[in-house]
C-alpha distance (Angstrom), angle and dihedral (degrees) to the residues before:
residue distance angle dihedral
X1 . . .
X2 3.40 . .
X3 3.82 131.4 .
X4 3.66 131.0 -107.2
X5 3.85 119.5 -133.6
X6 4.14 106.8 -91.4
X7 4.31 84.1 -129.0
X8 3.70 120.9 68.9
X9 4.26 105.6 -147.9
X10 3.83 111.3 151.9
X11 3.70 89.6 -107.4
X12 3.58 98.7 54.6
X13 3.79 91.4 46.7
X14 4.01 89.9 50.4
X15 4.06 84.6 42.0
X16 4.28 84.5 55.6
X17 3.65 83.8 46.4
X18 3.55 99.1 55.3
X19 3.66 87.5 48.1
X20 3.39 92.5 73.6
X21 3.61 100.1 -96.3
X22 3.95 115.3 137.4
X23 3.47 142.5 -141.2
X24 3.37 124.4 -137.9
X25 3.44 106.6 -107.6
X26 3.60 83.2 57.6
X27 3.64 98.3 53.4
X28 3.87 84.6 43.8
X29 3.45 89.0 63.1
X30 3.31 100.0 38.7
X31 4.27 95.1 47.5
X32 4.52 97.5 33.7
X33 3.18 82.0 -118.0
X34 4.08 123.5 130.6
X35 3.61 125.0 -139.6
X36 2.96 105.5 -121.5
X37 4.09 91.6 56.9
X38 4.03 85.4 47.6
X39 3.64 92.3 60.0
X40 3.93 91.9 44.3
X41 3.44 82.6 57.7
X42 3.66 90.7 61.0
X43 3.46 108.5 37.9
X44 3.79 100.8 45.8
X45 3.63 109.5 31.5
X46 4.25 100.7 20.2
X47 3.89 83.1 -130.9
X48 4.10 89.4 141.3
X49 3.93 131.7 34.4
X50 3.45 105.8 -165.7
X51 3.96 119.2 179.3
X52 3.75 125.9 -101.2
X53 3.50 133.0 -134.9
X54 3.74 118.6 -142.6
X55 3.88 83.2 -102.9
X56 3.44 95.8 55.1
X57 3.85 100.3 -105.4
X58 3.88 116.8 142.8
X59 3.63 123.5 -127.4
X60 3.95 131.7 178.9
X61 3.50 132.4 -172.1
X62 3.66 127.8 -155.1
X63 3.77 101.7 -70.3
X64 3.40 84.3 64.2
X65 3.90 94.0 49.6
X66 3.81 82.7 51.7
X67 3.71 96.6 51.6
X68 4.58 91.6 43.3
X69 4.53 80.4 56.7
X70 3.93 85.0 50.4
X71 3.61 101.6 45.2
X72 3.85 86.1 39.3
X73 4.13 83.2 54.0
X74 3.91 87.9 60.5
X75 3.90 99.1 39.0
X76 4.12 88.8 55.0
X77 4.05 85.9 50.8
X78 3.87 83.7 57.8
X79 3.59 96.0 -109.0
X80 3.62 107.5 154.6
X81 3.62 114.5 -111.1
X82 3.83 94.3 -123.9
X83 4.14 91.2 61.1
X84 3.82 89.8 40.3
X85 4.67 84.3 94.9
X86 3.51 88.0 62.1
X87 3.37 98.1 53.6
X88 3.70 105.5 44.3
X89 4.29 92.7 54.0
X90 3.84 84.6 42.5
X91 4.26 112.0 91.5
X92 4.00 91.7 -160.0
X93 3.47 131.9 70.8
X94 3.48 114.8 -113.4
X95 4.03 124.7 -148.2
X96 4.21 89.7 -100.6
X97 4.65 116.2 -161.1
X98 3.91 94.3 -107.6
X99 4.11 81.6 -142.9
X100 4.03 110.8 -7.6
X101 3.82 86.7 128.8
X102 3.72 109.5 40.6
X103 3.67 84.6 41.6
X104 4.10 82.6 67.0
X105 3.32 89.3 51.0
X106 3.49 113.1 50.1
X107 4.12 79.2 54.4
X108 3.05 95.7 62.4
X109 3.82 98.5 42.6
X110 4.28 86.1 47.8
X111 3.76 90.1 48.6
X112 3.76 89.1 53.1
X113 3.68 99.2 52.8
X114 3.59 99.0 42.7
X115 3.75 83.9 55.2
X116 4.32 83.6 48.5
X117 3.88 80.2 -131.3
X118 3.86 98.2 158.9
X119 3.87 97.7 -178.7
X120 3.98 91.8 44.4
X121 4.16 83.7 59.7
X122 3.58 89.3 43.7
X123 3.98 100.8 56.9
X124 4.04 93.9 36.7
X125 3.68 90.2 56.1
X126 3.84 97.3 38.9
X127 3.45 90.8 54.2
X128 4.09 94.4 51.6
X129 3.73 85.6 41.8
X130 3.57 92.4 62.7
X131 3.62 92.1 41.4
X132 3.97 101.1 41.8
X133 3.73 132.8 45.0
X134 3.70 122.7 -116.3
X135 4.03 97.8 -101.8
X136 4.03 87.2 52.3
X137 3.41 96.7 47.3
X138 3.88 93.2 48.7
X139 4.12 96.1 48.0
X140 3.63 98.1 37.2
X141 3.63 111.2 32.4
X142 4.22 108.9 12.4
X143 3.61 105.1 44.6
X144 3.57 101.0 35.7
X145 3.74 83.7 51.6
X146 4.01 102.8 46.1
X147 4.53 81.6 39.5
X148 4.24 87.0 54.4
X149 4.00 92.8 48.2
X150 3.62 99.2 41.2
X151 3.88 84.1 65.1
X152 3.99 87.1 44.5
X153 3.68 95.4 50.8
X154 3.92 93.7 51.0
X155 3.78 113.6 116.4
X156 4.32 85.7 -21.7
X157 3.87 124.4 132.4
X158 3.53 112.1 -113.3
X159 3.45 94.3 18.1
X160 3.89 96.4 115.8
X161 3.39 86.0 56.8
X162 4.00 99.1 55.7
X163 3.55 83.7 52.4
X164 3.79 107.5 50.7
X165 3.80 81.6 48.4
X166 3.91 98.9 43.2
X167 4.18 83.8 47.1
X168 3.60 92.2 50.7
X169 3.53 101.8 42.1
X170 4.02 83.7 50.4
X171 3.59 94.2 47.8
X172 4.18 97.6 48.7
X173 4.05 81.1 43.6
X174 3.76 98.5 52.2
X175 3.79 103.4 27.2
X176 4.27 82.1 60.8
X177 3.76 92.4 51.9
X178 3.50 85.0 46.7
X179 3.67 95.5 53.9
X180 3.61 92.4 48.4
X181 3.45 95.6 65.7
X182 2.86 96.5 43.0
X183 3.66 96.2 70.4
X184 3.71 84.2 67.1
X185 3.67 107.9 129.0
X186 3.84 94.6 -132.7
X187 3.83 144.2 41.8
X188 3.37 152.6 65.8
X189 3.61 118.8 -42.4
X190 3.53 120.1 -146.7
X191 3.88 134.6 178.4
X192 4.02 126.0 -128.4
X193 3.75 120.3 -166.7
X194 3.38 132.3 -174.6
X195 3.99 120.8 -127.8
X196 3.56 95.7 172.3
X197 4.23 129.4 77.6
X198 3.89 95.8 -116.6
X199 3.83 107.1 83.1
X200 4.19 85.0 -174.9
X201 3.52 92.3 55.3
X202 3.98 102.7 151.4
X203 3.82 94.9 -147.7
X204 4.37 89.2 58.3
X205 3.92 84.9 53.5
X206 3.57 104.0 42.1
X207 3.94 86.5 44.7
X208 4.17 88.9 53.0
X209 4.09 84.7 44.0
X210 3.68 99.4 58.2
X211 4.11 94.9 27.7
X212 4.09 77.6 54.1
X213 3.45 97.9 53.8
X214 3.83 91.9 54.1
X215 3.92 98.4 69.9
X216 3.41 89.7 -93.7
X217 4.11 116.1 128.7
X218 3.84 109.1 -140.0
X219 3.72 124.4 -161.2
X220 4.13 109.1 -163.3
X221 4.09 127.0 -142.5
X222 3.34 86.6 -172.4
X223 4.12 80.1 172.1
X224 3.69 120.4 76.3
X225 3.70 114.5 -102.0
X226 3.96 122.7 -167.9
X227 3.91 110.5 -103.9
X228 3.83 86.7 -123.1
X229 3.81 94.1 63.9
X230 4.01 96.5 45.8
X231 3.94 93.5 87.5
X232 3.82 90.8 58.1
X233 4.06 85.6 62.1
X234 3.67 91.5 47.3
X235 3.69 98.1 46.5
X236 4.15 83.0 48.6
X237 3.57 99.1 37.0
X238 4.16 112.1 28.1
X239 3.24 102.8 -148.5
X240 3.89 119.1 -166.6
X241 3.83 84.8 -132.3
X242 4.16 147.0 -5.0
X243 3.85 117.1 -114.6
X244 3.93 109.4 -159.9
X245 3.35 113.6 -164.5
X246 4.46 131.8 -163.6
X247 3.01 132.0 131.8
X248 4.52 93.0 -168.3
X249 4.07 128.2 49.1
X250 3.34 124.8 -64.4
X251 3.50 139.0 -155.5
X252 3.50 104.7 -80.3
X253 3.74 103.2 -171.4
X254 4.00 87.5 51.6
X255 4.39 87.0 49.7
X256 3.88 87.9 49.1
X257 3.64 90.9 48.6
X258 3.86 99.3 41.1
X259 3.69 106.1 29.9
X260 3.95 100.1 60.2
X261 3.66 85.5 55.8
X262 3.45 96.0 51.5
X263 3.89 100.8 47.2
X264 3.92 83.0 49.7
X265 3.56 110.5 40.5
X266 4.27 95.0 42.2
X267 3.69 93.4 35.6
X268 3.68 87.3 -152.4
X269 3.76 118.7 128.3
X270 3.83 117.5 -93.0
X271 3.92 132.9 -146.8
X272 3.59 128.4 176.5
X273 4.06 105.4 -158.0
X274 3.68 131.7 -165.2
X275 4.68 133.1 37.1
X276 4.12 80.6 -47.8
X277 3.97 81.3 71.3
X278 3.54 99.1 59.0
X279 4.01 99.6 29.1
X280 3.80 81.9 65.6
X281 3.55 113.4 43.9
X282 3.53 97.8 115.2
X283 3.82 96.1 61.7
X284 3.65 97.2 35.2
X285 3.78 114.7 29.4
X286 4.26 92.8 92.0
X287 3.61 95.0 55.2
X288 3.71 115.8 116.9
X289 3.54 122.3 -120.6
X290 4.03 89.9 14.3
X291 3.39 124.5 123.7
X292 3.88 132.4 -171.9
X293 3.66 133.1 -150.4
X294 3.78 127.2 165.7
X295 3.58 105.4 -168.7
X296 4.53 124.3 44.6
X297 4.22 77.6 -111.2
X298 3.23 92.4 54.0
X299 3.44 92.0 51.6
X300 3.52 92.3 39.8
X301 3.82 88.2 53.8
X302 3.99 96.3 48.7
X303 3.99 87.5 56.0
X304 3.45 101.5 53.8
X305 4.10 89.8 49.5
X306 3.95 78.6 51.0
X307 4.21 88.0 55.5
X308 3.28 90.9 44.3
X309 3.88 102.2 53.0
X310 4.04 89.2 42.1
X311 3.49 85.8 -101.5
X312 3.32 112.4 144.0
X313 4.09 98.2 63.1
């Protein structure tokens, strides 16, 4: 590893830079994983060492990119991020709790909402959030979780209720981190619109979270808007791509009459997101310049192949 200079003058900073040190809001975007979870990682559990300037300022090279894909290798087994040290200095495999943690977790979030305790939902998930990155948090703790009530609020009293609230809590919770990154001064800026009648629908959010934490800026319709109107907010807005969003059938003749024309006339890449995706796969899976993705990783998935082929214009 090498050494950074012992004084900190802008040149010798940019020199360390150009030596193929990072920063880390490039190794955030390079790893999915925020700041503010990478530094966690540091302080609390010593699981990075990243070198400091004279100033202060962290910066990594790629061993440490390495060693952020292995620990992220353990946290997607569901090994809690506090026995993750352990195993990275230890040569053997260990017999690793597919889900002992998150298990935890999404008890303590359920036991929260049932009790409608906003502020009890609000510190258990802060704290994971600044523990966990996004695509963690959504297979191990938020699907799991929204799957497992779903089958509670079937046919139950008082279910509607938990959901409403679990929907808007998600919603106000999402929608902020949203926002936030948005006020990022650069990326691609992409448009999400809702097709379906629930404008809380968690799988629109989550799909704007993780599409959001991907240097990608998202703008929401979290409204339904008729297919016919959509290419009056592309001419206006040009985004680098169209988000469609449902999660319930749609029309198909009015999607094989609108969406052609869309893909064709924007030139702008199209993905329909969400059970819509794969109820309609016979009518819609020739289009050009349409893309379908059932779950807010699949989405997430289908836009970074976009990024990466210098798709998204």
């Amino acid at each position: 590893m090498n050494e950074l200079p012992s004084t900190e003058p802008a040149s010798d900073y940019l020199q360390a830079l150009q030596d193929g040190w990072l920063p880390i809001r490039d190794v955030a975007r390079q790893t999915g994983v925020n700041a503010v979870t990478l530094r966690a990682w540091e302080r609390r559990y010593g699981l990075l060492k990243p070198q400091r300037t004279p100033k202060g300022h962290r910066l990594y090279d790629q061993s440490h990119v390495a060693r952020i894909q292995h620990i992220l290798t353990w946290l997607n087994r569901g090994v809690a991020v506090g026995q993750v040290g352990l195993l990275l200095e230890n040569r053997d495999t260990p017999e690793v709790s597919e889900d002992g943690v998150w298990h935890q977790q999404r008890q303590q979030l359920q036991q929260a909402l049932l009790q409608l305790n906003q502020p009890q939902l609000d510190e258990a998930f802060n704290r994971m959030l600044a523990l966990y990155p996004p695509v963690t948090l959504l297979e191990r703790l938020l699907l799991p979780l929204l799957e497992s009530l779903e089958q509670r609020w079937q046919g139950q009293f008082g279910g509607q209720l938990e959901r409403v609230f679990l929907h808007s809590w998600l919603h106000s919770k999402l929608s902020a981190r949203v926002y936030h990154s948005n006020r990022q001064p650069h990326g691609r800026r992409l448009l999400l619109v809702n097709l379906g009648d629930n404008p809380l629908d968690p799988g629109m959010w989550l799909t704007a979270w993780l599409a959001s934490g991907n240097q990608l800026l998202i703008d929401v319709f979290q409204w339904p808007v008729p297919l016919a109107e959509l290419g009056l907010a592309l001419d206006s807005m040009q985004p680098a791509a169209l988000l469609l969003y449902a999660s319930q059938t749609l029309d198909a003749d009015c999607l094989q009459r609108h969406l052609p024309r869309l893909a064709s006339s924007s030139g702008v890449p199209l993905l329909l997101v969400g059970t819509a995706a794969s109820r309609h796969v016979a009518e819609l899976g020739d289009i050009p310049g349409l893309s379908l993705a059932v779950t807010p990783l699949d989405a997430l998935n289908e836009l970074q192949r976009m990024q990466r082929h210098g798709e998204l214009s």
